[in-house]
N, C-alpha and C positions, 0 to 999 in steps of 0.2 A: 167677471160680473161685478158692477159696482153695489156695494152695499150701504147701509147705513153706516155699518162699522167700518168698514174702509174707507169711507170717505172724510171719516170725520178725525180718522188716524192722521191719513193723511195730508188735512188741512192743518194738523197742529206741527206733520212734519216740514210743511210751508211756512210755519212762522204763525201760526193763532194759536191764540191761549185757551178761548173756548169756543166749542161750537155747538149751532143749536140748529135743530129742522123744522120750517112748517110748512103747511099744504100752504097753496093756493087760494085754496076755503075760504081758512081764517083769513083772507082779506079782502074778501067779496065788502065791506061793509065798510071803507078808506076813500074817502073823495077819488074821484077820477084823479084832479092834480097831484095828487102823492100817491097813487096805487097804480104798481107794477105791471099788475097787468093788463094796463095800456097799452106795456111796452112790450109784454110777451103775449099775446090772449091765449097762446097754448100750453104755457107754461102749467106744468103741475107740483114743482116744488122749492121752496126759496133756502138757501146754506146758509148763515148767517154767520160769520166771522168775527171774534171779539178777539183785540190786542191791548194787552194791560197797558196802563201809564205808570211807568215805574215810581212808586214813591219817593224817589232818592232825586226824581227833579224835580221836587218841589223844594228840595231841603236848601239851596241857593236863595231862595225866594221867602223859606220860612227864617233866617237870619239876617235875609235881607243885604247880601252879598252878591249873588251873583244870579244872573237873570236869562242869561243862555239856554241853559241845559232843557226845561220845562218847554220854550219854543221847537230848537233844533232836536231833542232826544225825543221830546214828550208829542205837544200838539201837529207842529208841524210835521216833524218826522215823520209819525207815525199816517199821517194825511197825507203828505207827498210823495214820500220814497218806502215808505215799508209795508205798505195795503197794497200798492203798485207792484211791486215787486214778487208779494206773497201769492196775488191772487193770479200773474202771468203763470205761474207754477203751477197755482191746484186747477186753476181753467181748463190747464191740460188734459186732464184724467177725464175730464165728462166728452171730449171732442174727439179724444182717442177709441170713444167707446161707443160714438154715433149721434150723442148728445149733443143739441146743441145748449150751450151756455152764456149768461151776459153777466160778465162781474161787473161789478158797481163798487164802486169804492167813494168812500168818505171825501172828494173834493171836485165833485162835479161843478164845474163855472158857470153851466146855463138854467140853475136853475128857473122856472117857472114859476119865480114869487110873488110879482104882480098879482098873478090871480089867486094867493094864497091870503087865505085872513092868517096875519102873523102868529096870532095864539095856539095854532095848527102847527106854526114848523116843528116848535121846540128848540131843543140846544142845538140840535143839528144843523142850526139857522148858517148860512153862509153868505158872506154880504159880496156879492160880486157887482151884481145891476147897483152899484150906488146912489144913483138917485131914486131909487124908488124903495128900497126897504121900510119896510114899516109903514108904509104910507098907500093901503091899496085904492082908496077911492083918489086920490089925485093921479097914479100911475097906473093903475088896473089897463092892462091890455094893449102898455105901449112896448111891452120886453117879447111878447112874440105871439102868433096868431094859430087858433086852430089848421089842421089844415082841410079838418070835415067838422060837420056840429056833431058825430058823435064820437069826438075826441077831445081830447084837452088839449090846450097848447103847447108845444115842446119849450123846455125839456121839463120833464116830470118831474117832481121834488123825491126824492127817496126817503120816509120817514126812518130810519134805521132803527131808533130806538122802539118804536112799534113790530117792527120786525123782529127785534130781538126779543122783544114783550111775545109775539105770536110762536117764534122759535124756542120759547121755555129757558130760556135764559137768566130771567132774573124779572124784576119788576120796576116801575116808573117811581121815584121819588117825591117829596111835598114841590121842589125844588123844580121839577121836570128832568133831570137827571137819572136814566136809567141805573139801578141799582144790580148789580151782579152778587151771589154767593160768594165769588171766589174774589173780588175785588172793590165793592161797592161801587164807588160810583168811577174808579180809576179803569178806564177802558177807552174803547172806541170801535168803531162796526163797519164792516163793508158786508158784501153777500154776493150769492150766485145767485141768478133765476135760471131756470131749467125745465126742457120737456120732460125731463126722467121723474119719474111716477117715488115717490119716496114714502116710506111713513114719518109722520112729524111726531116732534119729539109732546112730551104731555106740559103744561103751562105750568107755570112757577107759582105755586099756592102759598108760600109763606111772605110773608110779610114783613119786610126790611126795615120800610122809614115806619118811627114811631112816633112822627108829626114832633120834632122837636125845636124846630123851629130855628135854629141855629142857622140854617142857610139863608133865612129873614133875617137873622142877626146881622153878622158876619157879613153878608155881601156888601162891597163896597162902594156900591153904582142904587144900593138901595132899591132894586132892579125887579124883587121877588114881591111878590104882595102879599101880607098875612091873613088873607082875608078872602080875595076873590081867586076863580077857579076857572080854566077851563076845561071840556072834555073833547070826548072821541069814543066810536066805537072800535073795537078793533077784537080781534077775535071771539067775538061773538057777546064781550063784553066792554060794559063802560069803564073806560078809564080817564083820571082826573088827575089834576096838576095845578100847582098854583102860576096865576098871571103875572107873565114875565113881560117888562118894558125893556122889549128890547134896543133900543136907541140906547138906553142906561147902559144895561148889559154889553152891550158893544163897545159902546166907549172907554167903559170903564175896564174891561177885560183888555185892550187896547194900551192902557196908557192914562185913562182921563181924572182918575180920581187922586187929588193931589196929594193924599196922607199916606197913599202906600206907593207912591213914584219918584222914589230918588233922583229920576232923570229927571223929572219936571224942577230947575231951577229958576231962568228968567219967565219973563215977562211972553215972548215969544212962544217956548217951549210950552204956557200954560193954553196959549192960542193952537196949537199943534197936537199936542193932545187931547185936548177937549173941544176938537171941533166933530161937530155931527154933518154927515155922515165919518166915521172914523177915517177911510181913508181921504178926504182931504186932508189929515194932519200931516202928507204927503208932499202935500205945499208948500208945509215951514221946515224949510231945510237945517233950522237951528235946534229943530227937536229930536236928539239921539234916537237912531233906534227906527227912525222911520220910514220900516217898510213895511209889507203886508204879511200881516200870520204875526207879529212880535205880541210876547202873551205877559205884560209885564205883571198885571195883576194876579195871577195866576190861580184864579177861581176859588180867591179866597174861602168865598160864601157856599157854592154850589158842591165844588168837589173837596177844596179842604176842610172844611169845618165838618164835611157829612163823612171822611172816610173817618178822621179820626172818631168821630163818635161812633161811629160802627165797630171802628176798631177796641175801643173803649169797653161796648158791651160785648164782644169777642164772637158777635155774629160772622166775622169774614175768615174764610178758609185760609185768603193768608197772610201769616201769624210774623210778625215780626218778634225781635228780642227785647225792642225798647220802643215806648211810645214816639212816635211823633212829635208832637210839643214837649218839650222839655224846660221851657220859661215864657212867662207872659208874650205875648203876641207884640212886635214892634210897630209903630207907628210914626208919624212926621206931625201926628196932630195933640199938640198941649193940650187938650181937654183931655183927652183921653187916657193920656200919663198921668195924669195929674187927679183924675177923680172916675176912674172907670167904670163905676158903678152909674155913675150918670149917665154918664156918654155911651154903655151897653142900654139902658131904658128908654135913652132917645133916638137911636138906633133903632128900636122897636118898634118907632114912630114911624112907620113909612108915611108917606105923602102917596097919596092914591091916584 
C-alpha cells in the first residue's frame, strides 16, 4: 500500500531533496492554461519534487573564473538529465500499484505561452516559441489551438512554484522566486499528478522574504520592479510578486549584460548577447558559449543576493562553515569600482 510516508521516502531515495503533497483542491482556482488538471480531470493528488542547486556552482561565477559548473551541474543539469532520470524511477511505485501517473519535469518545449499573460509564468518561464515570448497580443493563438472551447490550448504551462507553494514547501519571494526552509531560493521542481487519493501536506505559514530588496538591487538586467506587483490565486489564497521584464531577465540571465560577461569582448559578441529574443545570439557564431540553457549571469539578483541574505540571517536549514561572499562583489563596470555607493543608489533606480 502506498502511503504518504513511503512515497515521499522514496522519492528522496530517487534523487529529491524535498518533497511536498497537495490535493487537487488547492488548484481548482489556476487559469485553465497553467492548471493540471486539464491534463488529468481525475487526478486527486499532485507529488511535488524539489532538487537543490548546489551552492558550490555558483562559486566559479562568484570569482568570476569559471562559468560551467552553475549551467552543466546546476540549471541545466538538473533540467535535462537529473528530473528525468529521478522521476523514471519514482513514476514506477504509483504504476506498480495500479495508479496511474504523469511526471512532469522542469523542461517541457511546448509550452502554451502565447496564451499566457507573461506576469502568470514566473521564473519557470521557458523560452522555446522564440518569437513570441513576452509578446501575447501580437502572438496570442499562433503556437497552438484548443482542440474543444472547454479546454485550453496544448501544452499546458505547469506553474511549479505554485505547486510547490500548494504542496507546503516553502513560500514565493519579493523576487518571484520560490523560497524553501531548507534552501531558499536554491532549488528547482518537477512533480507527479495522480489518481491516488492522498492527504496533502499543510501550507508553509512562516514567512522567508523580508522585502529586502536586494534582488531589485543586484539583478543585473534590472529586470525586477520595486514597485509594481503581480498576483494569483492559488490555494485558496492570494499570492504576490514583484513584476518581472522578462525580455530583461532573459537576456541578461543568457549572457546580455556587459559588466558581469567576461565573454562579451568585441563588437560582434556584444551583438550576440544582447540580441532579443536570446536565442538569436545563436546567429553570431563569434560569441562563446552560444548555445541554449548557457547561464552566464548566474542569477545574480534573484537567487544569489537572496540566498546569501537568508543565509546571513540563519533562516536556511542548510548551514554552511563559511559565508558565501567573502570580498566585494566583482564587476567589468568602472563606476562601480570606483564609487559604489553610487552606482548601488542608481541601481535602485529601475526604469519602469
Amino acid at each position: 500500500m502506498l502511503t504518504e510516508k513511503k512515497i515521499k521516502e522514496h522519492a528522496r531515495l530517487c534523487g529529491a531533496d524535498i518533497v511536498g503533497i497537495t490535493s487537487t483542491e488547492r488548484l481548482k482556482d489556476l487559469p485553465r492554461e497553467m492548471n493540471p488538471l486539464y491534463i488529468f480531470p481525475e487526478a486527486k493528488s499532485i507529488i511535488v519534487l524539489g532538487y537543490r542547486i548546489f551552492r558550490g556552482v555558483f562559486r566559479g561565477i562568484e570569482e568570476g573564473t569559471w562559468f560551467a559548473s552553475y549551467n552543466l551541474m546546476g540549471y541545466s543539469g538538473i533540467r535535462w538529465v537529473f528530473q528525468p532520470v529521478t522521476m523514471w524511477n519514482f513514476t514506477k511505485i504509483f504504476e506498480n500499484e495500479g495508479y496511474e501517473a504523469i511526471p512532469v519535469v522542469d523542461n517541457f518545449p511546448w509550452s502554451n505561452i502565447d496564451n499566457l499573460l507573461p506576469d502568470l509564468i514566473g521564473q519557470d518561464f521557458i523560452n522555446v516559441n522564440k518569437t513570441a515570448y513576452g509578446d501575447r497580443k501580437k502572438y496570442a493563438g499562433k503556437w497552438s489551438r484548443a482542440v474543444s472551447p472547454s479546454k485550453p490550448a496544448p501544452d499546458i504551462f505547469i506553474p511549479f512554484k505554485l505547486l510547490a507553494y500548494a504542496a507546503g514547501l516553502g513560500t514565493i519571494g519579493y523576487s518571484g522566486m520560490f523560497l524553501t526552509p531548507e534552501f531558499g531560493p536554491r532549488q528547482m521542481f518537477s512533480c507527479i499528478i495522480t489518481d491516488l487519493p492522498l492527504k496533502e501536506d499543510p501550507l508553509y505559514e512562516e514567512e522567508l522574504c523580508d522585502n529586502c530588496m536586494l534582488c531589485v538591487r543586484d539583478c543585473p538586467a534590472k529586470a525586477i520592479s520595486p514597485k509594481e506587483k503581480v498576483s494569483i490565486k492559488a490555494a485558496g489564497r492570494k499570492l504576490e510578486w514583484a513584476k518581472v521584464d522578462f525580455r530583461k531577465c532573459s537576456v541578461s540571465f543568457h549572457g546580455g549584460t556587459k559588466e558581469f560577461n567576461p565573454f562579451m569582448v568585441t563588437k560582434e559578441d556584444q551583438k550576440g548577447f544582447s540580441k532579443q529574443p536570446y536565442t538569436e545570439s545563436m546567429k553570431y557564431k563569434l560569441a562563446p558559449t552560444n548555445f541554449d540553457g548557457r547561464g552566464l549571469e548566474g542569477m545574480r539578483g534573484c537567487q544569489m543576493a537572496c540566498f546569501m541574505h537568508l543565509e546571513s540571517q540563519g533562516k536556511l536549514k542548510n548551514i554552511f562553515k563559511k559565508p558565501f561572499r567573502r570580498k566585494p562583489a566583482w564587476t567589468l563596470n568602472e563606476e562601480r569600482k570606483n564609487n559604489p555607493e553610487k552606482y548601488r543608489e542608481k541601481r535602485m533606480k529601475v526604469d519602469e
